[in-house]
C-alpha positions in Angstrom: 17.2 -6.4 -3.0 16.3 -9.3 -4.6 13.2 -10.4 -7.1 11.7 -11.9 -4.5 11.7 -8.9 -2.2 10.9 -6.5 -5.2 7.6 -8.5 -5.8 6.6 -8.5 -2.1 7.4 -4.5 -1.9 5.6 -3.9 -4.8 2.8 -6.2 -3.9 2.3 -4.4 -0.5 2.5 -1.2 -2.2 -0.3 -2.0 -4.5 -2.4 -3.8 -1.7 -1.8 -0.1 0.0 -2.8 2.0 -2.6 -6.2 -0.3 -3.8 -7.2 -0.5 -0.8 -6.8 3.6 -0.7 -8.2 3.8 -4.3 -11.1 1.5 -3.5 -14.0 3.5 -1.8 -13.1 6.6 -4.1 -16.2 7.4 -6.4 -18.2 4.6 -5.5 -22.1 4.8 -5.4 -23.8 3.1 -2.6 -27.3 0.9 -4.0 -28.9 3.4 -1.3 -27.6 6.3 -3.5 -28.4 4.3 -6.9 -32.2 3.3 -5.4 -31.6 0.0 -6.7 -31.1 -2.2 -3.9 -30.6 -5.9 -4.2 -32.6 -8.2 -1.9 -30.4 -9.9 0.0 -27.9 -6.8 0.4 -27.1 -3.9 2.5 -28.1 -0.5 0.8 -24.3 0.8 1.5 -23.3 -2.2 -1.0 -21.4 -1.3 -3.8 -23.8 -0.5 -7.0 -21.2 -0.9 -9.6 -18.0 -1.5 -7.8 -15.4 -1.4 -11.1 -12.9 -3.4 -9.8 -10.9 -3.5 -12.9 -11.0 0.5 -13.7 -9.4 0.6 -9.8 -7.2 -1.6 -10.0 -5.8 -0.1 -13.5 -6.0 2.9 -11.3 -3.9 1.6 -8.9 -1.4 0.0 -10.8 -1.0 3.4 -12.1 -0.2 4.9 -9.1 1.6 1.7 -7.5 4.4 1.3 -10.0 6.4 5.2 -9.2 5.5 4.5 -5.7 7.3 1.1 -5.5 10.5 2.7 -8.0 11.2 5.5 -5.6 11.2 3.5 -2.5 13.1 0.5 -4.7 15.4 3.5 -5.8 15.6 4.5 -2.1 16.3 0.7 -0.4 18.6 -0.1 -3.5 21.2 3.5 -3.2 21.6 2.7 0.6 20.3 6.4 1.5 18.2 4.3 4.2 19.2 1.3 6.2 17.5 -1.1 8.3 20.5 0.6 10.7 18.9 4.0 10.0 15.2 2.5 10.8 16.6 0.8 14.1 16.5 3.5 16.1 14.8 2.5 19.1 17.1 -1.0 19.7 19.8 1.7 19.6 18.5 3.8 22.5 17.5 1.0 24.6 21.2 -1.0 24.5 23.8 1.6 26.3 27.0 2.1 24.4 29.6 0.0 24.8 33.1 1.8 25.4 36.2 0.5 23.6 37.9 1.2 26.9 
């Protein structure tokens, strides 16, 4: 694996996890009774977007190592993930 797809697999592991680590906690402005005009009442109150994604980044960075760890020691393959392509083409015999 190179740089390039370390920083994409860790950037889709992030966008995973914040998007998991977004709606935890949050208080609607229905819940606050402060609603902005303009705005549902289900909007955020105080979203904390930089406490999440600290949060995330947290949680992102041992995610991405084991499966980095996992992709890099070969203990799974794109062969081992092809599964279905296997079972469709019929073996060929070296008849």
């Amino acid at each position: 694996m190179g740089p390039t797809s370390a920083f994409v697999l860790f950037a889709v592991v992030w966008s995973m996890v914040f998007f998991i680590v977004l709606p935890l906690r949050m208080v609607s402005q229905g819940d606050a009774g402060e609603i902005v005009p303009g705005t549902h009442a289900s909007a955020p109150a105080d979203a904390q977007i930089g406490r999440k994604a600290k949060i995330t980044t947290l949680w992102a960075v041992p995610i991405w190592a084991i499966l980095a760890g996992t992709i890099l020691s070969g203990a799974i393959t794109v062969r081992d993930l092809d599964w279905f392509n296997r079972m469709a083409t019929p073996a060929v015999s070296a008849d």
